[in-house]
C-alpha positions in Angstrom: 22.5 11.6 21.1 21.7 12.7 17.4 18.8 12.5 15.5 18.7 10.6 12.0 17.1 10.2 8.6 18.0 6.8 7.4 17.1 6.5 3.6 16.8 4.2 1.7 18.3 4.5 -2.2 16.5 3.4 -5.2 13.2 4.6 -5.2 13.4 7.1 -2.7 16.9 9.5 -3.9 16.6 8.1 -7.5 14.4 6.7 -9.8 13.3 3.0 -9.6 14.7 0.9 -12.6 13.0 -2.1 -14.0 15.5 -3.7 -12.9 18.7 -2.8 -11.2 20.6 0.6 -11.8 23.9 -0.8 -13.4 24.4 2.0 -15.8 24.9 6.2 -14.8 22.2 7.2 -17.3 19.7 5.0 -15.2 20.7 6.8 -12.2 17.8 9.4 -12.4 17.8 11.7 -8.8 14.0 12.3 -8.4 12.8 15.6 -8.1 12.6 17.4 -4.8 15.0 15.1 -3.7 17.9 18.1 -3.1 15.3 20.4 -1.6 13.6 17.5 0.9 17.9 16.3 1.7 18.3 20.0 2.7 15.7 20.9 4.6 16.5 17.8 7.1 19.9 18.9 7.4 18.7 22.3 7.7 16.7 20.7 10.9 19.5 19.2 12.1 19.5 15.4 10.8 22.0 13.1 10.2 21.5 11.5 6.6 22.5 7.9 6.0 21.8 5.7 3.3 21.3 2.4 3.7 20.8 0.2 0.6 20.3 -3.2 -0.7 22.4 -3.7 -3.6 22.3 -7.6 -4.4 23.6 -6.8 -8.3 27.1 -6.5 -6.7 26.5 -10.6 -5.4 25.1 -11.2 -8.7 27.7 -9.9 -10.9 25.7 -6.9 -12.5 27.8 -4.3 -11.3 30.5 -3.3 -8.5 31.0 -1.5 -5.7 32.8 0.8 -6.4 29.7 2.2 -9.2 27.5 1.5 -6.0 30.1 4.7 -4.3 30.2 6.4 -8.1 26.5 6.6 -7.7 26.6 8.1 -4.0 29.2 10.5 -5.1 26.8 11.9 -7.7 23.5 12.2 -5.3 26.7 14.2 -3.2 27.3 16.5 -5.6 23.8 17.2 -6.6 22.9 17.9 -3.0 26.4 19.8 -1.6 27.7 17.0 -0.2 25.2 16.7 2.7 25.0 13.2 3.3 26.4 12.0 6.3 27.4 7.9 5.2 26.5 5.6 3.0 25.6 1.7 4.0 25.2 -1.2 1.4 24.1 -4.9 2.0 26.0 -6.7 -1.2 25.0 -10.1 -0.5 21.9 -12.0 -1.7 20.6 -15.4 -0.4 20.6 -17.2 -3.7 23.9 -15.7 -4.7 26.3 -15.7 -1.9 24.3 -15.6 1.5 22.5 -14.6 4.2 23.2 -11.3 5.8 22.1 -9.6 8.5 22.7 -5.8 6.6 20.1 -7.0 4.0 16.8 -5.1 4.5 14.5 -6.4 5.8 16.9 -6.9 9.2 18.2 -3.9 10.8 22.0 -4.2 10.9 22.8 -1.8 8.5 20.7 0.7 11.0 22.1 0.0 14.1 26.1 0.0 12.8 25.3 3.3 11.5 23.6 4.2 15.1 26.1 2.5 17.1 28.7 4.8 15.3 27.2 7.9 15.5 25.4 7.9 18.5 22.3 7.9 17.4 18.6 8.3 19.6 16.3 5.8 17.7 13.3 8.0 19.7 14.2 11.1 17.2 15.0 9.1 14.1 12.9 7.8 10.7 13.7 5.0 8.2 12.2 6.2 4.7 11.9 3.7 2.5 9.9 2.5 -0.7 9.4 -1.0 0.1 7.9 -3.1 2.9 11.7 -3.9 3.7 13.0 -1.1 4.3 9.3 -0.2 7.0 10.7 -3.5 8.8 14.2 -2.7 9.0 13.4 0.6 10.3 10.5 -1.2 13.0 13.4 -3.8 14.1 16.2 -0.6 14.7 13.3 1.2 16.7 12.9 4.4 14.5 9.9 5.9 13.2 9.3 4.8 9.7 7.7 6.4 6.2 6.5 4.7 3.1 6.9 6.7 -0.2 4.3 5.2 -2.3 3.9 5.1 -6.2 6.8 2.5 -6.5 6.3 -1.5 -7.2 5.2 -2.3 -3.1 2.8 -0.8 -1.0 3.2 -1.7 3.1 0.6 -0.9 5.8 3.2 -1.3 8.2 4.7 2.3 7.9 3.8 5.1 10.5 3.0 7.6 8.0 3.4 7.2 4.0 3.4 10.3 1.3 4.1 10.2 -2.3 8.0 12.1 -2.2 11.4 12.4 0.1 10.2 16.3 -0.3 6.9 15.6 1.2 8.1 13.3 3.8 10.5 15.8 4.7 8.6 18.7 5.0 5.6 16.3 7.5 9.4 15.8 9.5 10.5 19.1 9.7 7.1 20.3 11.0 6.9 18.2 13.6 9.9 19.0 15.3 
């Protein structure tokens, strides 16, 4: 069994838009994000991203700039990432779905497919969303605060990935 760090996107890898990130000048990578990526490779992580992206249901953008974006956190970081999910649909748009954060399915695709031990893995996320997904897949889960939410639900919270992946690393 492997161990992973499931991330979640905006917020977290790149800088939180007023609204959705439709255009590549809004997709701003946050500092220490390369440096906290590598040193949870380094430790031997898997690194998934699993994202919400209802602008594709509502017509704001595609998926294929949803991938254009991932390839250029990829090439920022070497390439490290392991997969990238995304839950297009939205409720009001075109419907329920079970990848949408908060439910877990996103998670547990990605763990069913790369055999992953949900005892050795974290959710980080920047919204009480993502904390629940993470609490319904049954890994450990990390708030990064400073963005629009703040949760009480997470195990632990700091203010960066960097941070959050330094607290990981240690306690190997």
């Amino acid at each position: 069994m492997k161990k992973c760090v499931f991330l979640d996107r905006d917020g977290v890898l790149n800088e939180e838009q007023n609204d959705y990130v439709s255009r590549e000048e809004d997709f701003v990578i946050r500092n220490g994000v390369v440096e906290g990526l590598t040193l949870l490779k380094q430790a031997g992580y898997l690194l998934i991203v699993v994202t919400n992206q209802a602008g594709i249901s509502k017509g704001m953008y595609t998926e294929s700039l949803v991938r254009d974006f991932h390839n250029i956190l990829q090439d920022k970081c070497g390439g490290i990432i392991d997969d990238l999910y995304f839950a297009k649909h939205h409720p009001n748009y075109t419907s329920n779905s079970l990848l949408r954060k908060p439910d877990s399915l996103m998670l547990e695709k990605a763990m069913a497919k790369y055999h992953i031990d949900s005892t050795q893995s974290f959710m980080i996320g920047d919204a009480e969303r993502d904390v629940k997904a993470g609490k319904k897949a049954g890994v450990k889960t990390i708030h990064i605060t400073g963005g629009k939410e703040t949760t009480n639900l997470a195990d632990w919270q700091f203010g960066s990935l960097l941070e959050a992946s330094q607290f990981i690393t240690k306690a190997i």
